[in-house]
Backbone as CSV, one residue per row, in Angstrom:
resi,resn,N_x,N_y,N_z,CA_x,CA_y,CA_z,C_x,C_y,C_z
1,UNK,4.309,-9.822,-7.819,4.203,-9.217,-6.492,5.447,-9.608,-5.679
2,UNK,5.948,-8.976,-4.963,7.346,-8.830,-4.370,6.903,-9.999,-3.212
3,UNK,8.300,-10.768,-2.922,7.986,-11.714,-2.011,8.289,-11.414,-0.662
4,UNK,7.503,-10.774,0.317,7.542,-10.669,1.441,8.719,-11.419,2.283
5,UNK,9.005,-12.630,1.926,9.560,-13.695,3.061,10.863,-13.109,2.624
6,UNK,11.120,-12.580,1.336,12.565,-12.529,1.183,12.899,-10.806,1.331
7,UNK,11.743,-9.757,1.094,12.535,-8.902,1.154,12.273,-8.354,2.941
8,UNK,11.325,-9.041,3.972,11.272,-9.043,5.244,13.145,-8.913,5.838
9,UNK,13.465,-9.900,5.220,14.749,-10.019,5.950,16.168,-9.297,5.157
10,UNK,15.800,-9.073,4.383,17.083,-8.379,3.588,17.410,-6.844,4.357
11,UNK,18.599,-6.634,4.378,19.101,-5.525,5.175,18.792,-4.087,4.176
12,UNK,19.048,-4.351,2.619,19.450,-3.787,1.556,18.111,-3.618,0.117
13,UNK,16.883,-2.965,0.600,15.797,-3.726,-0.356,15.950,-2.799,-1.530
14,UNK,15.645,-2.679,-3.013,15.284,-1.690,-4.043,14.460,-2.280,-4.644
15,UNK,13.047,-1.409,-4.273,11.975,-1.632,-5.135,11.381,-0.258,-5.706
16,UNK,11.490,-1.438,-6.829,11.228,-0.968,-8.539,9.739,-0.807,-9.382
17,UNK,9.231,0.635,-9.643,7.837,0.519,-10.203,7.145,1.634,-9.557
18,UNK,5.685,1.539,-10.107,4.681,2.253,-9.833,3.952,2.287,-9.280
19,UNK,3.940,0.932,-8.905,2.709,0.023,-7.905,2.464,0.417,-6.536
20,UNK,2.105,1.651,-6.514,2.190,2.145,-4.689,1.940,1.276,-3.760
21,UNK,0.800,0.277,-4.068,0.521,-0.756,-3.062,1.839,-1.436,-2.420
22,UNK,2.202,-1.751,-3.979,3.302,-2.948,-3.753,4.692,-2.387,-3.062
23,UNK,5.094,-0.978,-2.980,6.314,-0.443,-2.820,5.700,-0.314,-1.254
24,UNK,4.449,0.097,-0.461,4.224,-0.089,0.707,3.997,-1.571,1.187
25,UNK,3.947,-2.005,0.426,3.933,-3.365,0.939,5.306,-3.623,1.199
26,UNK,6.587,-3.785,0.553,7.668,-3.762,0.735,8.027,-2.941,1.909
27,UNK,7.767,-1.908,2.396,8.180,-1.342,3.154,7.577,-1.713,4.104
28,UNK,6.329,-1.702,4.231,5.812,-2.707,5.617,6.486,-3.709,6.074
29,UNK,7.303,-4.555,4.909,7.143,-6.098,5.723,8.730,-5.907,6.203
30,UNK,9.581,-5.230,5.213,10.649,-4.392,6.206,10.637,-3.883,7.697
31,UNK,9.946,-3.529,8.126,9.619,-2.072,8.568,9.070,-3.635,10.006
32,UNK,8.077,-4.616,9.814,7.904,-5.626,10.128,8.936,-6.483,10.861
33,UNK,9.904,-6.697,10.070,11.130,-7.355,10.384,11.241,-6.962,11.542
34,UNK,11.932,-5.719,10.717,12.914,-4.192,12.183,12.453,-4.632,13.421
35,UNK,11.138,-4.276,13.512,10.454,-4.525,14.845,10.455,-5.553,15.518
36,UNK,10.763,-6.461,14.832,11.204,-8.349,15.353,12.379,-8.231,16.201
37,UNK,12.926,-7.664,15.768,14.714,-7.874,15.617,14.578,-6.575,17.325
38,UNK,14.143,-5.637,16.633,14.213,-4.291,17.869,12.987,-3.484,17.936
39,UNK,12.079,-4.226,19.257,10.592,-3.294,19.223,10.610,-1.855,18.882
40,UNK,11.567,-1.573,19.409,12.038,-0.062,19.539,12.589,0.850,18.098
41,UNK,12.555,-0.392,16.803,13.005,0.153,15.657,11.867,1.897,15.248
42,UNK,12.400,2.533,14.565,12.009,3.793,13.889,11.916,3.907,12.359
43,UNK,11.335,4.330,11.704,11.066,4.506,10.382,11.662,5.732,9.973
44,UNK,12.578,5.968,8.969,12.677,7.917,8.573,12.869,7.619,6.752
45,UNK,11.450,8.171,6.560,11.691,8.737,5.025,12.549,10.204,4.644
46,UNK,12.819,9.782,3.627,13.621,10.829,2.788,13.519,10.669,1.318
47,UNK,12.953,11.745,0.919,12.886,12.205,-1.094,13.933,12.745,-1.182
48,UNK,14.205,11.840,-1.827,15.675,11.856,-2.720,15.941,13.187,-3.116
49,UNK,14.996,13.647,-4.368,15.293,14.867,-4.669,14.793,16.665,-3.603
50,UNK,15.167,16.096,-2.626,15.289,17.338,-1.956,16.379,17.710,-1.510
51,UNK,16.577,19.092,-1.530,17.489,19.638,-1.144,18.321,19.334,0.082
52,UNK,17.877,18.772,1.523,17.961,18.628,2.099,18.440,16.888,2.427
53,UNK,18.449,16.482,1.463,18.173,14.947,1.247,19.621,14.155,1.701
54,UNK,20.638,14.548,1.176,22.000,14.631,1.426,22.195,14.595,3.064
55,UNK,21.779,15.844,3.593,22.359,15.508,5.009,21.408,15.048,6.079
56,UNK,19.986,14.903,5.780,19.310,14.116,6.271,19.566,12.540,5.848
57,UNK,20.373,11.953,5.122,20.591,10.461,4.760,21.898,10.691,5.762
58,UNK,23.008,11.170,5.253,24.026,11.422,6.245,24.104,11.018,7.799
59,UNK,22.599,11.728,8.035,22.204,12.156,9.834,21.745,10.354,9.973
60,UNK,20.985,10.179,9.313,20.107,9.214,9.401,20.847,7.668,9.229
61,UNK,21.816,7.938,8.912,23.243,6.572,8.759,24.180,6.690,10.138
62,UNK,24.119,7.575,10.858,25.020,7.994,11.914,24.595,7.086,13.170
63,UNK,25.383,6.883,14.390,24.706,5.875,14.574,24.081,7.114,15.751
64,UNK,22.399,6.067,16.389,21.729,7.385,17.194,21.938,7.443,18.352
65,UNK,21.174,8.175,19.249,21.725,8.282,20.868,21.081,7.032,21.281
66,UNK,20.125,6.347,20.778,19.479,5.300,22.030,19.940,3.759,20.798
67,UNK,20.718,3.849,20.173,21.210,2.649,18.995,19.849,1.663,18.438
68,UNK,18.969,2.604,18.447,17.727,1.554,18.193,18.036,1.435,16.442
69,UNK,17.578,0.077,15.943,17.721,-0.078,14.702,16.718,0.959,13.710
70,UNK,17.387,1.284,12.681,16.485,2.419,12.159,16.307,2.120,10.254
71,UNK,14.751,1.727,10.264,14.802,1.748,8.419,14.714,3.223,8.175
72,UNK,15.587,3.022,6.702,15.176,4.660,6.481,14.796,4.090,4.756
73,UNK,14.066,4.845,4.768,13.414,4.650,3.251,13.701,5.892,2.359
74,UNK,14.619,5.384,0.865,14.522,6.476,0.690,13.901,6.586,-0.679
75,UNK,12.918,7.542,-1.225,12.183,7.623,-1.993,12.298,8.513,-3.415
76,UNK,12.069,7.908,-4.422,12.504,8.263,-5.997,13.712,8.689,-6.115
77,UNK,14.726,8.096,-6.048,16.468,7.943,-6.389,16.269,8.495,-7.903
78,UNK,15.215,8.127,-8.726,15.057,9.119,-9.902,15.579,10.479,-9.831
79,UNK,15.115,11.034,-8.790,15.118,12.506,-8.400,16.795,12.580,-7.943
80,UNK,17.312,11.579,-7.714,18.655,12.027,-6.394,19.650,12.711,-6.652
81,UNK,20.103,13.563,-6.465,21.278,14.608,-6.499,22.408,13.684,-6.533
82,UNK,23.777,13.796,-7.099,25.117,13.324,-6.921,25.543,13.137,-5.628
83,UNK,25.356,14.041,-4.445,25.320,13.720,-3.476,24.960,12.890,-2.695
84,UNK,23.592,12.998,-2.897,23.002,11.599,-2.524,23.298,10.290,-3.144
85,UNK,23.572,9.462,-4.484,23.954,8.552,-4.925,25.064,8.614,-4.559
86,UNK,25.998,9.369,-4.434,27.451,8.736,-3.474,27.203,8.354,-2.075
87,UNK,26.364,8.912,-1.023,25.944,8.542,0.352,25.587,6.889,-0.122
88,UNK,24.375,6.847,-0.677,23.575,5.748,-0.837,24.712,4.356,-1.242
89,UNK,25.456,5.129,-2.421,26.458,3.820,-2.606,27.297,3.502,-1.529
90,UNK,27.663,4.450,-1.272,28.870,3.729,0.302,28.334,3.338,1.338
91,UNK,26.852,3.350,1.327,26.070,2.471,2.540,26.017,1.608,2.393
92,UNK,25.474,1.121,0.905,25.265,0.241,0.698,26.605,-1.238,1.072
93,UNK,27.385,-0.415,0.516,29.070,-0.724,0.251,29.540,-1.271,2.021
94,UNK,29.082,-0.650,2.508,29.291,-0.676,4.291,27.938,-0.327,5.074
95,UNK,26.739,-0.945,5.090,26.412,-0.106,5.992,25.899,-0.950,6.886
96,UNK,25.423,0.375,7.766,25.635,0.605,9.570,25.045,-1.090,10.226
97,UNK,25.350,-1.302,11.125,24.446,-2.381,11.803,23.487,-1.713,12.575
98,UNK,23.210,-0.854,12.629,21.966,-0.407,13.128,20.622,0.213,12.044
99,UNK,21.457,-0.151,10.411,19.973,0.423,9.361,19.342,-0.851,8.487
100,UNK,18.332,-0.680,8.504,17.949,-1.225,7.272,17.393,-0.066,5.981
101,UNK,17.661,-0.382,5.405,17.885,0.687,3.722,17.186,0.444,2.622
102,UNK,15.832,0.911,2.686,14.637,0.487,1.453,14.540,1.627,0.488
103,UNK,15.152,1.523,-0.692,15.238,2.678,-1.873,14.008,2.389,-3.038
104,UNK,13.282,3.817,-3.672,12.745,3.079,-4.735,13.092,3.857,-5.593
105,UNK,12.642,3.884,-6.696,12.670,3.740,-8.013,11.734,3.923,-9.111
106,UNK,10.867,4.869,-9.617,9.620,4.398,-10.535,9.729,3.438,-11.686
107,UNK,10.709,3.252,-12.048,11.337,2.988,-13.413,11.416,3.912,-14.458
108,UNK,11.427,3.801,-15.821,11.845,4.858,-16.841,13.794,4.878,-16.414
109,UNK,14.235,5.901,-17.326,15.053,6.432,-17.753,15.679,7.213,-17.058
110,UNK,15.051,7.696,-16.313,15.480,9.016,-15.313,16.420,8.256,-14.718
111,UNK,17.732,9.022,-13.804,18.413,8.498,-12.653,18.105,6.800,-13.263
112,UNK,18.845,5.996,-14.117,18.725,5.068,-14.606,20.552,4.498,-14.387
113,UNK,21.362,5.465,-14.350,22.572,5.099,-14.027,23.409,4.553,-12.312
114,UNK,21.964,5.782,-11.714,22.123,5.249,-10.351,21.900,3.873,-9.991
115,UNK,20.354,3.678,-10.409,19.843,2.424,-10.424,20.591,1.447,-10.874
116,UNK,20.970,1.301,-11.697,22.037,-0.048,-12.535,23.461,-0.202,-11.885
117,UNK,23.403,0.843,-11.234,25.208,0.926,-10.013,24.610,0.244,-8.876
118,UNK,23.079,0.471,-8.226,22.630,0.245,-6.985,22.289,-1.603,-7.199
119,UNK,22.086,-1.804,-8.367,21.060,-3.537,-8.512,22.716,-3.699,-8.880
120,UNK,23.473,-3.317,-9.101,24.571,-4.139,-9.009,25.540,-4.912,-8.064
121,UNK,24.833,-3.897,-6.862,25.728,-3.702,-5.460,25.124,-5.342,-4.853
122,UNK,24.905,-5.177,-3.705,24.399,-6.636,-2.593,23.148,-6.574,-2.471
123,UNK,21.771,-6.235,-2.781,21.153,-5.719,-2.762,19.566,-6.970,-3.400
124,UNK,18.748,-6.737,-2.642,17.546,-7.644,-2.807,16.346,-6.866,-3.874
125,UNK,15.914,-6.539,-5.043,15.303,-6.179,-5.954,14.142,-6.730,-6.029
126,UNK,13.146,-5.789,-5.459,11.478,-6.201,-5.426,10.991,-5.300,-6.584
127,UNK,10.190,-5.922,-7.688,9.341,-5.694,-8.808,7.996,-5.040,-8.319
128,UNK,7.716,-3.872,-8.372,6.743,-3.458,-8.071,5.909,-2.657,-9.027
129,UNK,5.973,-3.167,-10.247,5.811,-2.240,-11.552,4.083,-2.774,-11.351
130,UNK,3.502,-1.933,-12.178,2.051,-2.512,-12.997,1.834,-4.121,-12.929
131,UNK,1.121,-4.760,-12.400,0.910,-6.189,-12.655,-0.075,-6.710,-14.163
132,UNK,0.931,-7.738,-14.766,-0.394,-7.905,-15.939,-1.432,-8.903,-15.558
133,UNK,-2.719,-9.139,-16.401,-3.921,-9.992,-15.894,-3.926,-11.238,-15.183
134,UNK,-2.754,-12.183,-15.435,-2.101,-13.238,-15.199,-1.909,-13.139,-14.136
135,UNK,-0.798,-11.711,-13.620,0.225,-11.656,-12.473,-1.179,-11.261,-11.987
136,UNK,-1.900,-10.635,-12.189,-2.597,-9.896,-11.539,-3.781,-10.712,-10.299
137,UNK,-4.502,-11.919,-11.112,-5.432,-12.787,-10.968,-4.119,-13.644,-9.364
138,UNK,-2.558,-13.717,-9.682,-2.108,-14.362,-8.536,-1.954,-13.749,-7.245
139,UNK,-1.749,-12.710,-7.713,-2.049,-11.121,-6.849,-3.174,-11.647,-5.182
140,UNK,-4.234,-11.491,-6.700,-5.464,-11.820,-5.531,-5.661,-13.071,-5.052
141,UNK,-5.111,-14.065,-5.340,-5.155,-15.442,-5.110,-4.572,-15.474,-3.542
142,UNK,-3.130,-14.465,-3.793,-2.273,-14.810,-2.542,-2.787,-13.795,-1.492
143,UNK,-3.309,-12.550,-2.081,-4.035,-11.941,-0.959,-5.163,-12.611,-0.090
144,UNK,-5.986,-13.428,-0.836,-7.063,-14.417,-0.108,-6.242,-15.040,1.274
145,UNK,-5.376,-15.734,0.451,-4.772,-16.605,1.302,-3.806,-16.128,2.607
146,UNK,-3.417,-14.414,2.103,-3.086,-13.881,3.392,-3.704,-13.780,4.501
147,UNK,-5.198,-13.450,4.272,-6.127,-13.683,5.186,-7.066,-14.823,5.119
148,UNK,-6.277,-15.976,5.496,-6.243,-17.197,5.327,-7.582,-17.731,5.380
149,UNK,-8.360,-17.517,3.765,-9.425,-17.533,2.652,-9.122,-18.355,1.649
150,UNK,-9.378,-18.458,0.832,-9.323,-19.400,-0.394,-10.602,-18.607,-1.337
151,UNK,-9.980,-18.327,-2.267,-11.337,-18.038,-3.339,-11.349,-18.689,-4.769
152,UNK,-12.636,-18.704,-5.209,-12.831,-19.695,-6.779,-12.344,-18.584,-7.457
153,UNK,-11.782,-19.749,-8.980,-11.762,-18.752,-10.346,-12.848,-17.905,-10.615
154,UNK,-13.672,-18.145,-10.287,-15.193,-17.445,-10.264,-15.037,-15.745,-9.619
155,UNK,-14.754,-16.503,-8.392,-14.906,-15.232,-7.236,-13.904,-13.933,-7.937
156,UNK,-12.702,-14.613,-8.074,-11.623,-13.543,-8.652,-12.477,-12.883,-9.847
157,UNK,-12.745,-13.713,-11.113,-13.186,-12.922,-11.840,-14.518,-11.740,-11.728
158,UNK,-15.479,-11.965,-10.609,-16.603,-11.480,-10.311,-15.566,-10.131,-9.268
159,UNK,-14.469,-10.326,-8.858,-14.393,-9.225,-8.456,-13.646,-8.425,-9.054
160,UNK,-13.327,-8.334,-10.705,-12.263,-7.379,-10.931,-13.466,-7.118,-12.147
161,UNK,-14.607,-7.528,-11.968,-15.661,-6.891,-12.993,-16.309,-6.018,-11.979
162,UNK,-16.394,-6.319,-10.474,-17.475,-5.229,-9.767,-16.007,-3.989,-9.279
163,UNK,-15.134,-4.554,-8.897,-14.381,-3.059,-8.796,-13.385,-2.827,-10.024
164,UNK,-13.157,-2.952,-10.938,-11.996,-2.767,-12.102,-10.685,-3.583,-11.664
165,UNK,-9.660,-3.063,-12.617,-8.294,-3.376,-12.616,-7.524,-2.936,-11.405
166,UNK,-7.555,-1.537,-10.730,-6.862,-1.140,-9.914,-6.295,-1.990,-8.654
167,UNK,-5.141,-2.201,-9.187,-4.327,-3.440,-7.733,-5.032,-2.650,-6.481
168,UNK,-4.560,-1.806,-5.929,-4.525,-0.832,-4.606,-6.371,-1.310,-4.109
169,UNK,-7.624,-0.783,-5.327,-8.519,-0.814,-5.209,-9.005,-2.337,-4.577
170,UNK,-8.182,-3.172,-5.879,-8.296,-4.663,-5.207,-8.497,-5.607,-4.228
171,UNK,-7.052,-5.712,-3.938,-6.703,-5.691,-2.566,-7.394,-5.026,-1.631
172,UNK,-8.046,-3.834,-1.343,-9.084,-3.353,0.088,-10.071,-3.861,-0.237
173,UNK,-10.673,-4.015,-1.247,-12.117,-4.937,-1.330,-11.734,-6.427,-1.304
174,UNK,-10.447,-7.286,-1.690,-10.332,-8.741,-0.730,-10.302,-8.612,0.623
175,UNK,-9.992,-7.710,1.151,-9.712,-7.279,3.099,-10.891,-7.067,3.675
176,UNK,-11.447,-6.308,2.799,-12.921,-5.898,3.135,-13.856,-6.846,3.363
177,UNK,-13.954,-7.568,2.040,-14.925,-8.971,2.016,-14.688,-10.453,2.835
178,UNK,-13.305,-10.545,3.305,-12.936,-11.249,3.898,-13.024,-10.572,5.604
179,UNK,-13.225,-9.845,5.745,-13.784,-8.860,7.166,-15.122,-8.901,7.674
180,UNK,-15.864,-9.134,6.418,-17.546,-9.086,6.390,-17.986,-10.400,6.059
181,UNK,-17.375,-11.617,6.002,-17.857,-12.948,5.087,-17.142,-13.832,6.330
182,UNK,-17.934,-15.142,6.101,-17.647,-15.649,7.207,-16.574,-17.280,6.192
183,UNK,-17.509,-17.601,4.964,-17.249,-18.763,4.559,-15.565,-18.750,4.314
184,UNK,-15.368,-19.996,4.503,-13.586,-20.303,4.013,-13.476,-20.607,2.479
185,UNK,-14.599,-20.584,1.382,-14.286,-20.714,0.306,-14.886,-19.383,-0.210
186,UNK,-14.290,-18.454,-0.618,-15.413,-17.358,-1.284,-15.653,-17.714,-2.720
187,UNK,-16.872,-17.688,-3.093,-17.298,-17.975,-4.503,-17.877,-16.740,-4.849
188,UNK,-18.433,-16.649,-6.803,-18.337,-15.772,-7.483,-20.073,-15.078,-6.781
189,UNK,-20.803,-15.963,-6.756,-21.866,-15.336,-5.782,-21.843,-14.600,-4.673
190,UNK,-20.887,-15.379,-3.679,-20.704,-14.728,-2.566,-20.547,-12.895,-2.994
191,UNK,-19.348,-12.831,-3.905,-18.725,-11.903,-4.039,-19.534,-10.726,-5.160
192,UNK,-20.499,-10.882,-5.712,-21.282,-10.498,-6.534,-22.512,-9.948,-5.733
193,UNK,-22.863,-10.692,-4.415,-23.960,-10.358,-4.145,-23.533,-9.225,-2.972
194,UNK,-22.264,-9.577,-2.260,-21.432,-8.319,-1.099,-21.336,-6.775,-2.487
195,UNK,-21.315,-7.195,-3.190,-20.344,-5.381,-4.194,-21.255,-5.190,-4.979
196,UNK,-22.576,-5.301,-4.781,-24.131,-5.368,-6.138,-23.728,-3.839,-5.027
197,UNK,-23.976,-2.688,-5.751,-24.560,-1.562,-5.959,-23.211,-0.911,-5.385
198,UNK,-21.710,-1.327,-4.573,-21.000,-0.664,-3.657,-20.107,-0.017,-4.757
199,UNK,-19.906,-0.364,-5.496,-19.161,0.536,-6.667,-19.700,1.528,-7.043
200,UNK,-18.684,2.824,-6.883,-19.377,4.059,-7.201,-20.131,4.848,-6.593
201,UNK,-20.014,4.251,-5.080,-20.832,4.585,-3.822,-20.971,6.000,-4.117
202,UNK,-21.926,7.007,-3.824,-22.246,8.173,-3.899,-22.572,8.967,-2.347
203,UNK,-22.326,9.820,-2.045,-22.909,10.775,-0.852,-24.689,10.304,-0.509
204,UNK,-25.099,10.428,-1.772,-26.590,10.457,-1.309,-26.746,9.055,-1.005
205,UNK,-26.089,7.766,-1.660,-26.397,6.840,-1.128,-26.272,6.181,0.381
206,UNK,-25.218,7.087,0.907,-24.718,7.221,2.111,-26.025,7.872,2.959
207,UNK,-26.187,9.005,2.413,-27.505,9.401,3.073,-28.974,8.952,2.977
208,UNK,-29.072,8.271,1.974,-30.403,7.694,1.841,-29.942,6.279,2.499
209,UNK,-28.997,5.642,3.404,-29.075,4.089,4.174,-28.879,5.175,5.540
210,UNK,-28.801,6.298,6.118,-28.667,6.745,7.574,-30.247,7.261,7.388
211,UNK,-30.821,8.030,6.568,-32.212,8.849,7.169,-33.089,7.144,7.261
212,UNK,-32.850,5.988,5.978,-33.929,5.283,6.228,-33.351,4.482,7.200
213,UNK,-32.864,4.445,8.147,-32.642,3.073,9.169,-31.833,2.474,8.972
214,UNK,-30.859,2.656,8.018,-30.215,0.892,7.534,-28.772,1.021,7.747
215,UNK,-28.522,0.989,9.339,-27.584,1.318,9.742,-26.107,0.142,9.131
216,UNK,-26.407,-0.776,9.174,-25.375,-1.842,8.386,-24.823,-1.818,7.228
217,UNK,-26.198,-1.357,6.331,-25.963,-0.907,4.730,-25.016,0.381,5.037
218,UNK,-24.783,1.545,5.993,-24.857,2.526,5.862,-23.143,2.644,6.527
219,UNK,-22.663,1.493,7.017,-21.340,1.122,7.611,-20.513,0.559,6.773
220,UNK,-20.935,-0.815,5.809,-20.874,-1.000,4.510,-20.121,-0.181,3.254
221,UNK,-21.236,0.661,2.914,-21.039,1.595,2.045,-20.057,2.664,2.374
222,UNK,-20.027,3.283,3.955,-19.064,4.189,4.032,-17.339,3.787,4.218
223,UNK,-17.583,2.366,4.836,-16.109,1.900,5.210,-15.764,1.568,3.250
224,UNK,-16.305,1.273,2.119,-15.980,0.945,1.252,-15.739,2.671,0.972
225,UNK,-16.589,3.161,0.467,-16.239,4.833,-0.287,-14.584,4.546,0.587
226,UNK,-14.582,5.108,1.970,-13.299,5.245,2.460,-12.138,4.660,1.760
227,UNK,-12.321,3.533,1.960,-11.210,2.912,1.114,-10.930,3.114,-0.119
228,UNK,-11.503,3.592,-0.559,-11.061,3.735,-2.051,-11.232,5.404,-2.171
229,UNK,-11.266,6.158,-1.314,-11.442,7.467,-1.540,-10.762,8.197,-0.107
230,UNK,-9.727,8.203,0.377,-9.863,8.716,1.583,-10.841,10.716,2.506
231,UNK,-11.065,10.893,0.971,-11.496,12.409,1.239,-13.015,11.963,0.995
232,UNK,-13.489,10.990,1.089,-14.891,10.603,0.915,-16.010,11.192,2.055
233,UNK,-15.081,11.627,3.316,-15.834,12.293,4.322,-16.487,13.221,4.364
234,UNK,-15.801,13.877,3.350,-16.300,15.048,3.296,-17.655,15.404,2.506
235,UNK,-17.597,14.528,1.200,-18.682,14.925,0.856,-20.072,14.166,0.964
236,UNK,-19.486,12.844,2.179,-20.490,11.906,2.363,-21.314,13.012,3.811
237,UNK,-20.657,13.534,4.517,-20.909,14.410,5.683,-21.789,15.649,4.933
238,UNK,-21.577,16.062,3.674,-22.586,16.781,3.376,-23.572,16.620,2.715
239,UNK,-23.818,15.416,2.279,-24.586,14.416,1.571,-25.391,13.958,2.948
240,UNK,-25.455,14.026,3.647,-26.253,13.304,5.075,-26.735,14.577,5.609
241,UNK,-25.954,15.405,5.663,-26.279,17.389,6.324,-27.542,17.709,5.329
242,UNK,-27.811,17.243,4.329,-28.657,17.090,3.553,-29.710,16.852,3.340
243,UNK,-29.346,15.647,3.380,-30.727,14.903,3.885,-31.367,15.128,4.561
244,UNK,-30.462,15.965,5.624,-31.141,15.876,7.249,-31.883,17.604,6.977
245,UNK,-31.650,18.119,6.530,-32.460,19.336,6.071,-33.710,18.882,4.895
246,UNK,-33.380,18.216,4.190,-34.892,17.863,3.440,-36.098,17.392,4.386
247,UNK,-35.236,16.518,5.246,-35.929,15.788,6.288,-37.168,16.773,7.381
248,UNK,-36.196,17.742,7.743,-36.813,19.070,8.732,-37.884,19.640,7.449
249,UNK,-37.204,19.904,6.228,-38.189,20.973,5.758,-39.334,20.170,5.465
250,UNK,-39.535,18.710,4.865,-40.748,18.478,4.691,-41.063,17.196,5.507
251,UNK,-41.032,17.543,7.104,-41.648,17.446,8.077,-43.139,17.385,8.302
């Protein structure tokens, strides 16, 4: 997992991988910095492989009318036109005191020449690939401790059996449980007895904790679906529209 403390302050970040979590995480704690440095900082993405990509990086290196510091992120250099890898290198090479410059990368082969010109340059290289079981288990260790928790070998393992492998998934159910739990040590109980049935949350289960009363269960279950589903509204909203018609008809 990419180290926050170091790529917070780097002017120059390239992170590398698949790990969506982890490549927004990088860009957050960037993006974090900026705002230290200049409340007033701005964010501007740009995909590489668009057409347009070239003179929106161009625009976006220039300096602006109000000189507020500006990250610009620019996204899958895989994709990037010649154009763009010459912009990108001579920023890098010189750039502005008013940018900070977060590039990624999926890995593979693709645009693989850019990449090996760019990690050559001055440049701070955050790993954001797939984590293995090992990396993975420290993952959640240090997420606890972000939200300054502590959890047993226990707890970790009880939670990558009730939600799977998925980092992204992970991580919102440590945020989650540490949101809803009060203790400073979480153990494998604790964490076994919060996620007994929340995996796999369903519409009707959503609607069968609002028709019977159980308004807590029913806050629970929907803030979890959410997180791990953001279009979960929709069919939890007709899963309750539902109910609420069974309800009328056999009245």
């Amino acid at each position: 997992m990419a180290k926050a403390s170091a790529t917070d302050q780097a002017h120059v970040v390239l992170a590398v991988g698949k790990e969506a979590i982890l490549v927004q995480r990088v860009i957050e704690g960037v993006m974090a910095s900026a705002r230290k440095a200049d409340p007033a900082a701005v964010r501007q993405d740009i995909v590489a492989s668009n057409d347009s990509a070239a003179g929106e990086l161009a625009n976006a290196l220039s300096p602006s009318l109000f000189g507020e510091l500006t990250v610009i992120v620019v996204q899958g250099i895989d994709g990037a036109t010649d154009d763009v890898g010459a912009i990108l290198l001579t920023a890098i090479a010189d750039l502005p005191e008013h940018v900070r410059l977060v590039i990624t990368h999926p890995g593979g082969v693709k645009g693989k020449k850019l990449l090996d010109t760019i990690k050559k340059a001055n440049v701070l290289e955050a790993a954001c690939g797939e984590l293995k079981a090992k990396d993975l288990e420290a993952a959640l260790i240090a997420e606890f401790r972000r939200h300054n928790r502590k959890a047993t070998a226990g707890a970790i393992t009880a939670l990558q059996a009730s939600i799977g492998s998925g980092l992204g998934e992970l991580l919102a159910a440590v945020s989650q449980l540490c949101a809803d739990t009060e203790a400073d040590v979480i153990d494998e109980v604790e964490v076994s007895q919060y996620y007994a049935g929340v995996v796999g949350v369903m519409g009707w289960d959503l609607s069968d904790a609002m028709w019977n009363a159980q308004p807590v269960e029913l806050l629970e279950k929907f803030r979890w679906a959410m997180a791990n589903d953001s279009s979960a509204a929709v069919p939890a909203v007709s899963a309750i529209s539902s109910g609420l018609r069974s309800l009328i008809k056999y009245a």
